[in-house]
C-alpha positions as CSV (number, residue, x, y, z in Angstrom):
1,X,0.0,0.0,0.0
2,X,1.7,3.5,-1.1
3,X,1.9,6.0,1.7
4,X,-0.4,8.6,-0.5
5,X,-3.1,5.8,0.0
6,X,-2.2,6.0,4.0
7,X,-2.3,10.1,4.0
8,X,-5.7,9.7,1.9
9,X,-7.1,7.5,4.7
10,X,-6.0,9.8,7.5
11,X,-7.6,12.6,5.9
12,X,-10.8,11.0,5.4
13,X,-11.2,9.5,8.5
14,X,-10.1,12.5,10.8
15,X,-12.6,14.9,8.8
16,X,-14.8,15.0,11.9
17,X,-12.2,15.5,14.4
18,X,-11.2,18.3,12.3
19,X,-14.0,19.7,11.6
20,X,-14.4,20.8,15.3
21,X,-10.2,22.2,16.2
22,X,-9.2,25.4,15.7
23,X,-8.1,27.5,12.9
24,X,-4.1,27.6,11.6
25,X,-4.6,31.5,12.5
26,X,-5.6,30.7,15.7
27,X,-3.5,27.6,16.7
28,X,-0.7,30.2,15.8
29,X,-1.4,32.6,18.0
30,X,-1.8,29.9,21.1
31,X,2.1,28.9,20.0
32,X,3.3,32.7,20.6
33,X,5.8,31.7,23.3
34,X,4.9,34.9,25.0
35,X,1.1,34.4,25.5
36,X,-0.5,35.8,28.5
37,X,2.4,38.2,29.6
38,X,0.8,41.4,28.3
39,X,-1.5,41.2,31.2
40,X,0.4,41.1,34.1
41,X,2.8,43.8,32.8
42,X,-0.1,46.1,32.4
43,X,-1.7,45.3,35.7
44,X,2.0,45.4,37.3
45,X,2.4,48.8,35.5
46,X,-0.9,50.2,37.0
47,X,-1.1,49.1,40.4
48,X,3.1,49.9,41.0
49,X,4.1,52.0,38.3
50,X,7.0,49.3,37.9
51,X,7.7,47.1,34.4
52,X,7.8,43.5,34.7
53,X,9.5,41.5,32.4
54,X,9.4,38.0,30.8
55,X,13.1,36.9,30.3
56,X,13.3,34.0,27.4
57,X,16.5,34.5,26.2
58,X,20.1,34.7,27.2
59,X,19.6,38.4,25.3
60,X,16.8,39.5,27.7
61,X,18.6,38.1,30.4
62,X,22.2,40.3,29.5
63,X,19.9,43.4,29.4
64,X,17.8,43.0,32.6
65,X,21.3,42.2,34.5
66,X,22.7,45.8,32.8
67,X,19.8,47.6,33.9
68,X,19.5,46.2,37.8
69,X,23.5,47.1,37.5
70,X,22.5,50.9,36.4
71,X,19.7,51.0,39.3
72,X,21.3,49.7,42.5
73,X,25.4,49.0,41.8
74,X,27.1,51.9,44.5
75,X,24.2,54.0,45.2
76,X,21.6,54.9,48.1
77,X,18.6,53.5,46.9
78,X,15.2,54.3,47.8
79,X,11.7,52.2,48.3
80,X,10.9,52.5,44.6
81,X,14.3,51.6,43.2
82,X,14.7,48.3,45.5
83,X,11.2,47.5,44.1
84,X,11.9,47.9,40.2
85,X,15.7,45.7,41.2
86,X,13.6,43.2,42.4
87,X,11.0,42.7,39.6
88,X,13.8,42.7,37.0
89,X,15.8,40.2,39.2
90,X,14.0,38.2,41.2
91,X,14.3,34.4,39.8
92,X,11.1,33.0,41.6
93,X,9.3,35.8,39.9
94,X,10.9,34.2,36.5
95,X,9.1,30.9,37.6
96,X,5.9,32.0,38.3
97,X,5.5,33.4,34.7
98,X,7.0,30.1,33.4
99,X,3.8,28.9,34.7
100,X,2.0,31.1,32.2
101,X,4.1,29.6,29.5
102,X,3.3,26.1,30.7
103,X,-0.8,27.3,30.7
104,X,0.0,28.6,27.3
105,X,1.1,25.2,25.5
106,X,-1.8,23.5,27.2
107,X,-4.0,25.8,25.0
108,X,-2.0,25.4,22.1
109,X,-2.0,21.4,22.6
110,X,-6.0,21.4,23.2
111,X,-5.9,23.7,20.0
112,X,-4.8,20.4,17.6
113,X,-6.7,17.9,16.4
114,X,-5.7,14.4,17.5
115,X,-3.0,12.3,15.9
116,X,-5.3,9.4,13.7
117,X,-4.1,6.4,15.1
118,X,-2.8,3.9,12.1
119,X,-3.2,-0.1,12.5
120,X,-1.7,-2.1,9.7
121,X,-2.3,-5.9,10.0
122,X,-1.3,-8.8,7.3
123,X,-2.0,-12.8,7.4
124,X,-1.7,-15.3,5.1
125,X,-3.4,-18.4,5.2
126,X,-1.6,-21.2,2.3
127,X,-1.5,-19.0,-0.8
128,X,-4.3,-16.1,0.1
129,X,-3.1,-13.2,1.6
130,X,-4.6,-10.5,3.6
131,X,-3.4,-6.5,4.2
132,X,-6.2,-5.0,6.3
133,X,-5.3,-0.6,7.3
134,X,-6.9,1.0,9.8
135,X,-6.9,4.7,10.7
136,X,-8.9,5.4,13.6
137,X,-10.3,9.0,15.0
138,X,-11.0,9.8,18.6
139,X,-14.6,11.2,18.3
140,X,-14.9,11.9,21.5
141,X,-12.1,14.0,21.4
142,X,-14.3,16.0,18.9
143,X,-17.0,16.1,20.5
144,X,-15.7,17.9,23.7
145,X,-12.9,20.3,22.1
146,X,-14.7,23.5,22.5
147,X,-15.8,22.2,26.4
148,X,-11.9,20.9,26.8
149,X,-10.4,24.4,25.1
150,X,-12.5,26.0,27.0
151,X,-11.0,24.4,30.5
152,X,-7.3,25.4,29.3
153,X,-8.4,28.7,28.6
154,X,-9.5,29.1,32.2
155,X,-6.6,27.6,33.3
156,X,-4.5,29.7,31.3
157,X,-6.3,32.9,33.1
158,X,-5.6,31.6,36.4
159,X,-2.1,31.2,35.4
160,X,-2.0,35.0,34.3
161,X,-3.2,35.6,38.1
162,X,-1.3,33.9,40.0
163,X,2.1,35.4,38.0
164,X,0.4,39.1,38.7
165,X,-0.1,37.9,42.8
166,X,3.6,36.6,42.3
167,X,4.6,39.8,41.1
168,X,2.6,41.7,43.8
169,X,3.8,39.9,46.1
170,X,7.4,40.2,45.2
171,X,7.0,44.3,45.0
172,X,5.9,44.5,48.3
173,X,8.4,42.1,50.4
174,X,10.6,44.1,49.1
175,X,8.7,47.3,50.2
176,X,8.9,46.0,53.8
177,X,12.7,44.6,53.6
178,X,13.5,48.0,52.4
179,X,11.5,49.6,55.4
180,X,12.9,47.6,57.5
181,X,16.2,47.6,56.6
182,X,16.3,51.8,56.9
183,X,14.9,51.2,60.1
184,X,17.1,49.0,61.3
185,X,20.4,51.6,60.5
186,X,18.2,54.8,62.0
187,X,18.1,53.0,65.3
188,X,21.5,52.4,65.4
189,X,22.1,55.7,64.7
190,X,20.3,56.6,67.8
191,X,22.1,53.8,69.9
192,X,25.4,55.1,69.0
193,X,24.1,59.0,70.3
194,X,23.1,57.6,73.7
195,X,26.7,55.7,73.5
196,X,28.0,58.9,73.7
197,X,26.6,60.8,76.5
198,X,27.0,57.4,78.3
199,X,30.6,57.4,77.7
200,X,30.8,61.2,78.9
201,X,29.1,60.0,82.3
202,X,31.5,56.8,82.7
203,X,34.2,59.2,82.2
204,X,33.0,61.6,84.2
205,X,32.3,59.3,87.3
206,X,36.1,57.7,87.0
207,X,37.3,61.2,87.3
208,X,35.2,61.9,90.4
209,X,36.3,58.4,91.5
210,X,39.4,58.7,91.5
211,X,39.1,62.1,93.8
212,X,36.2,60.8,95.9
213,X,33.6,63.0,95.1
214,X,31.3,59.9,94.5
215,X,30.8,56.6,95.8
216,X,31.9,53.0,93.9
217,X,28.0,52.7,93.3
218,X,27.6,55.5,91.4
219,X,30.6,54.9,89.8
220,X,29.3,51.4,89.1
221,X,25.8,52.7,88.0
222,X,27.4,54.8,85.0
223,X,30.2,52.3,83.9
224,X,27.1,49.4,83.2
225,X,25.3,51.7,81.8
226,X,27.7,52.6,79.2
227,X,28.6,48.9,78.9
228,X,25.0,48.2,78.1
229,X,24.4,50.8,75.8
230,X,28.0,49.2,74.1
231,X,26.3,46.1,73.6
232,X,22.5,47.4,72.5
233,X,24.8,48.9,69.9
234,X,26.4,45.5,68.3
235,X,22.9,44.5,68.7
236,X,21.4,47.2,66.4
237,X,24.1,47.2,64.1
238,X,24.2,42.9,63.6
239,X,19.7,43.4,63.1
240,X,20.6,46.3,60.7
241,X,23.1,43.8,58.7
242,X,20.8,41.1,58.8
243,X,17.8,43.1,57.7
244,X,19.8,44.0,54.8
245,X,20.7,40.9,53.8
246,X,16.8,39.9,53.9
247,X,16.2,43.4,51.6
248,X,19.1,41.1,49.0
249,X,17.4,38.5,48.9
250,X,13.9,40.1,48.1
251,X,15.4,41.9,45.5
252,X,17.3,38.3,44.0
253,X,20.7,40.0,43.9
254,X,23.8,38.4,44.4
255,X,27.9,39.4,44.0
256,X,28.7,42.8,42.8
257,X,25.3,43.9,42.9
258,X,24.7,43.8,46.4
259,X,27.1,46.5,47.0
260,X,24.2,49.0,47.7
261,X,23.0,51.0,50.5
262,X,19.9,52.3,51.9
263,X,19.2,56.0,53.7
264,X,20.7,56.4,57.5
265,X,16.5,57.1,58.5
266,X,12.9,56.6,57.3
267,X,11.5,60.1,55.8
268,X,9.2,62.0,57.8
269,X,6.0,61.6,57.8
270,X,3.4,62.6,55.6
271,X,1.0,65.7,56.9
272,X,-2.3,63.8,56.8
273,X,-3.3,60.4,55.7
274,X,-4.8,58.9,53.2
275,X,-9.2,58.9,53.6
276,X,-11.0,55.6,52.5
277,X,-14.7,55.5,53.4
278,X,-15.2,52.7,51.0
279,X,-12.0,50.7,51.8
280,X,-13.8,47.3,51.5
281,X,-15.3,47.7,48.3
282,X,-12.1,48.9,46.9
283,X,-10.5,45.9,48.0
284,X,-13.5,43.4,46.8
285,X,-12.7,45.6,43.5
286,X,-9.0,44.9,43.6
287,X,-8.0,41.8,45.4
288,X,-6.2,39.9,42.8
289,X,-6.4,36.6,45.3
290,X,-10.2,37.2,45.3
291,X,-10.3,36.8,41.2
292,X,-8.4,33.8,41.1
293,X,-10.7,32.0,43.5
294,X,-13.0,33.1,40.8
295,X,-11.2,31.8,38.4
296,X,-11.1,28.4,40.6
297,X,-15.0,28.9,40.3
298,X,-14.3,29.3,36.3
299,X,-12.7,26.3,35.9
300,X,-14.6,24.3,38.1
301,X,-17.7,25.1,36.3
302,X,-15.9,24.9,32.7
303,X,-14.9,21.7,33.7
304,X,-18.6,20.7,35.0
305,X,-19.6,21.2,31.4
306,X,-16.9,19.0,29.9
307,X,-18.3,16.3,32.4
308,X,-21.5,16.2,30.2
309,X,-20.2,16.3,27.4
310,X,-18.4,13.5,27.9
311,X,-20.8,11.6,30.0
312,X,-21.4,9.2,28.0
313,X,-18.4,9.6,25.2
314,X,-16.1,8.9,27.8
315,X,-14.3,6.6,24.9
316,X,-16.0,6.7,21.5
317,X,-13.3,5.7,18.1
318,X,-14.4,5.7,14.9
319,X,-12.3,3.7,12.7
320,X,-12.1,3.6,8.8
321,X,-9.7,2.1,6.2
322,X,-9.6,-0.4,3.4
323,X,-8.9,-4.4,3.3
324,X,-6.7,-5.8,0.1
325,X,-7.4,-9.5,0.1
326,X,-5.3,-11.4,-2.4
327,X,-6.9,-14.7,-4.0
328,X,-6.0,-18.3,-4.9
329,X,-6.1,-16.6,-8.8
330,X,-3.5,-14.2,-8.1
331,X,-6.3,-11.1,-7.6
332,X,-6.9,-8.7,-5.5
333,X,-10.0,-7.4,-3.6
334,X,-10.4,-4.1,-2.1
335,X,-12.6,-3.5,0.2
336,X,-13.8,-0.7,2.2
337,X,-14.0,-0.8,6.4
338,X,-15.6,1.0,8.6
339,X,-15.3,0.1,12.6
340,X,-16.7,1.3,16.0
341,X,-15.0,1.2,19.2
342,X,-16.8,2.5,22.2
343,X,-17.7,1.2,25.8
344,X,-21.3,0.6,26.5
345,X,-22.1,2.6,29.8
346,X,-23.9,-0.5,31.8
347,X,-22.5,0.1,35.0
348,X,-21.3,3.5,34.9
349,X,-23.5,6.1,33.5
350,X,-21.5,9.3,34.8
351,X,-24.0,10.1,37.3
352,X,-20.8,9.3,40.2
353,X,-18.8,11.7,37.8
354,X,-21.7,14.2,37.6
355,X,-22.3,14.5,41.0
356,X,-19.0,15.1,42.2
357,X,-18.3,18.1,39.5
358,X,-21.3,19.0,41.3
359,X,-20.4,19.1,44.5
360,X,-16.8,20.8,43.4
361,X,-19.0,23.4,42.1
362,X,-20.7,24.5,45.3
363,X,-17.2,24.3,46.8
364,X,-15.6,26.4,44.6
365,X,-18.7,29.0,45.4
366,X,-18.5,28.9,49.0
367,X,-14.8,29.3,49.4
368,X,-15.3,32.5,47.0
369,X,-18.3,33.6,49.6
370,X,-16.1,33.2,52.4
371,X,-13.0,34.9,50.8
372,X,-15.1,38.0,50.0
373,X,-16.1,38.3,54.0
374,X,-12.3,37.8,55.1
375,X,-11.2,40.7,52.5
376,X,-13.8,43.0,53.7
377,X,-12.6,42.6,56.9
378,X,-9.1,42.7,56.3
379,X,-9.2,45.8,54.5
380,X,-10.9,47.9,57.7
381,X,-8.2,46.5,60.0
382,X,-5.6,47.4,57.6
383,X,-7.1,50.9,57.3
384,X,-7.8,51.0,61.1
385,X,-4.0,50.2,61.4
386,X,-2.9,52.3,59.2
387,X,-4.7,55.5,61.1
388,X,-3.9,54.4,63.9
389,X,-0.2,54.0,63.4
390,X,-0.4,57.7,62.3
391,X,-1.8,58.7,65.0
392,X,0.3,57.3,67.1
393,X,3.5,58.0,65.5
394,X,2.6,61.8,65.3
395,X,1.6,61.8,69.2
396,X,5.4,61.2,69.6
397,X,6.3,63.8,66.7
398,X,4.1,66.4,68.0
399,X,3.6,66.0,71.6
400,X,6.5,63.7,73.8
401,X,9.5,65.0,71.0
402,X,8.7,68.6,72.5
403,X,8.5,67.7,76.0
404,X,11.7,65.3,76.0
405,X,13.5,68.5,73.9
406,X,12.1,71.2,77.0
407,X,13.7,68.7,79.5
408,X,17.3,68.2,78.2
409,X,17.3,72.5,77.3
410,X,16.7,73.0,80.8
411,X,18.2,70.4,82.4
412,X,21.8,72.1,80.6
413,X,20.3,75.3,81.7
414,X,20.6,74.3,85.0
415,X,23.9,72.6,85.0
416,X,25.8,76.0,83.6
417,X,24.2,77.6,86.5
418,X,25.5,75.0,88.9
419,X,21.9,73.9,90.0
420,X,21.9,70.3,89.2
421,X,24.7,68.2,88.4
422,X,26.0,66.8,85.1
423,X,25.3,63.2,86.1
424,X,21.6,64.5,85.7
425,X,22.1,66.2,82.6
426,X,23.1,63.1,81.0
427,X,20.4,61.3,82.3
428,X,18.6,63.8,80.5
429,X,20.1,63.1,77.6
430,X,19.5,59.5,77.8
431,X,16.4,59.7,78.3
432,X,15.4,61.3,75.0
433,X,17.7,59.2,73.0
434,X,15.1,56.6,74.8
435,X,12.2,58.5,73.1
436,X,13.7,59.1,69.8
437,X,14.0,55.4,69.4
438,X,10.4,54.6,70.7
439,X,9.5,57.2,68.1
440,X,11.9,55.8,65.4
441,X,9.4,52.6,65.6
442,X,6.5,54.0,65.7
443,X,7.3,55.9,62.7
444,X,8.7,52.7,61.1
445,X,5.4,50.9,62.3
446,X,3.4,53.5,60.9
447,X,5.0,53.0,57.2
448,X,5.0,49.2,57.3
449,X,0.5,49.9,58.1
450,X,0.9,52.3,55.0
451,X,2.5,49.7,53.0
452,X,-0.2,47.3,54.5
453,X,-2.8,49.4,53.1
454,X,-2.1,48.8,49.3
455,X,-0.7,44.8,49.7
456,X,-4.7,44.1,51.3
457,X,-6.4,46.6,48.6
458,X,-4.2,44.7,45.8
459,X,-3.2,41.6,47.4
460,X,0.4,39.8,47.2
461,X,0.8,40.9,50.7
462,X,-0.3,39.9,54.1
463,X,1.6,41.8,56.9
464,X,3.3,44.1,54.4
465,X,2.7,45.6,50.2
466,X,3.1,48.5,48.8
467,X,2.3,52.0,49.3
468,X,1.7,55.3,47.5
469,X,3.4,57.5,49.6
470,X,6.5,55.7,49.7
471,X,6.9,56.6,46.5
472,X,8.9,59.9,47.7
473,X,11.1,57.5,49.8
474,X,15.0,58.6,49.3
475,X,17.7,59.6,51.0
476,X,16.6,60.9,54.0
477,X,20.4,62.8,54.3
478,X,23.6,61.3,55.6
479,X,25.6,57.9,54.5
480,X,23.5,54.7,53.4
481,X,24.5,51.5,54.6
């Protein structure tokens, strides 16, 4: 049998699996290798004015690497620089829009028609010989390719979620390392102040010591203070190292590109916050973790309707080819043949298979019900947070800063005029080193609420996200670290 004869037979035989696949046109566009991107790059664009990129070849890769280099290599970098690092360098980011890709050539593979299935058998029996060619269609495969395109499709969409929660996600960790890591180096900053009016009293008291003018517990009382302070201040230094590090690793630098630093103190902060009446419709609006259970209900339904279909098809072949039968004369008789292969549903009907799609159904709904009245309550706690950390950061600002700055003015007021004595003074001073660094976090509390506010309006956050106003986050003045 020529192999025109076998292309003929496939042709004919597939017709109605054809008949039902996709166009060339469109089984081209489910191949582009960079299907499904263009949404998360515009959602990423929108919601953090940052560009997110798909890296697919060693090119892409070269210029991604030169432009994290530009960003970050030897400068003081700020909230919104760390951020844009991270979503050009982060690797797990990479693998969560591989995922995409994978969604992508499950389309495209739903997208073509079947390979026919060929079955060539021969026998001879004495001098007659028989060739009998069979190519066989799935037509159950036909049958449900819009339902079964129709699941990949949904898939695909969840897949295009998920990577924009990924990418979320990523931008504000990051946020929160970066906040942290500021943080971290401010109240050091402070540690190493009250080191020094500590050392001027342990100095001071050996001096008195030595002449008597106070006792070894006084004496004692300043030296362990300053020895305290000493080790408060490897303390704060070794958290500000190691919150760093945890800022690199958000970010998914490594080597030369982790020679970086981040501002001596958090800015200021902002005059008045940010008013959201409607905070939990915003976030029922937004919540990107709230779509993709709704694309869970998508699928789940999607898939429901491929159960029908197929209730009954489960396994459904038609077969058709021809039979060349060679006779005791020498001749040969062709013969047409046509087969069915199918399983007859005695004991299962689908119903088990129905009902469980079902039940998987109302699942899928009540686990969207019930993430709906978890984000609605999430967001007010995150908004009550976040005015509430305002409040209580700019109670310190406003009203203890002031008193604390009163206290040490007079207290050195009174020492020049011999009234008290400098051991006081210092304490003084120590004291509102004491309240700077109660009102360093509580300003560092009130940013990580702010950055809170946008990760539970968006989503790709829990504790931590992103956050509007820390998009004027620089260099707050002096070295970075």
């Amino acid at each position: 049998m020529s192999i025109s004869l076998f292309r003929n037979l496939a042709i004919a035989s597939s017709g109605l699996l054809l008949a039902g696949c996709a166009t060339q046109a469109e089984i081209a566009a489910f191949s582009d290798p960079a299907r499904g991107f263009a949404e998360v790059r515009d959602t990423t664009r929108e919601t953090s004015n940052k560009q997110s990129v798909w890296i697919q070849s060693h090119q892409e890769a070269e210029a991604a690497a030169a432009r994290v280099h530009k960003l970050i290599h030897g400068k003081t970098i700020n909230a919104e620089t760390a951020v844009q690092a991270a979503l050009l360098a982060n690797k797990g980011l990479q693998a969560a829009y591989a995922e995409i890709g994978m969604s992508a050539a499950d389309v495209w593979q739903e997208a073509l028609p079947a390979n026919p299935k060929l079955t060539v058998m021969f026998s001879q029996i004495g001098v007659a010989r028989t060739i009998e060619s069979l190519i066989t269609a799935n037509i159950a495969r036909a049958i449900s390719y819009k339902a079964r395109l129709s699941v990949a499709e949904a898939k695909l969409r969840k897949s295009q979620l998920q990577a924009i929660e990924a990418t979320l996600r990523v931008a504000n960790e990051t946020r929160v390392a970066w906040i942290n890591s500021v943080s971290a180096w401010e109240r050091a900053g402070h540690v190493k102040q009250a080191i020094a009016a500590s050392d001027a009293g342990s100095e001071l008291a050996k001096q008195l010591g030595e002449t008597g003018a106070i006792p070894k517990a006084a004496q004692a009382r300043e030296h362990v203070n300053y020895a305290e302070l000493t080790a408060q201040l490897a303390s704060a230094r070794l958290e500000a190292r190691e919150a760093k590090q945890v800022l690199i690793r958000k970010m998914g630098v490594w080597g030369k590109e982790t020679k970086f630093s981040v501002p001596n103190r958090l800015p200021p902060l902002p005059r008045r916050v940010t008013k959201k009446t409607t905070i939990a419709a915003e976030a029922l609006r937004n919540r990107i973790d709230l779509v993709i259970a709704m694309a869970d209900l998508e699928i789940v339904a999607r898939s429901h309707g491929l159960t029908k279909v197929t209730r009954y098809v489960s396994d459904l072949d038609l077969s058709g080819g021809v039979e060349i039968e060679r006779g005791e004369d020498g001749g040969n008789e062709v013969s047409g043949v046509i087969e069915f292969d199918f399983v007859i549903p005695i004991f299962d009907s689908g119903q088990a298979r129905l009902r469980k799609a079902e039940f998987a159904y109302m699942r899928a709904a009540n686990l969207v019900a019930q993430r709906a009245v978890e984000i609605r309550s999430e967001a007010r706690t995150a908004y009550e947070a976040y005015r509430g950390r305002y409040d209580i950061a700019r109670h310190h600002l406003n009203a203890v800063a002031p008193l604390r700055k009163v206290l040490q003015e007079q207290a050195l007021l009174n020492n020049n005029g011999m009234i008290t004595s400098t051991f006081e003074l210092l304490q003084d001073v120590r004291a509102k080193v004491n309240s700077d660094l109660q009102a360093d976090n509580a300003k560092r509390d009130f940013w990580l609420a702010e950055a809170g506010l946008k990760a539970v309006i968006y989503g790709g956050g829990g504790a931590g996200g992103g956050g509007g106003e820390m998009a004027v986050l620089a260099d707050a003045g002096g070295a970075g670290h």
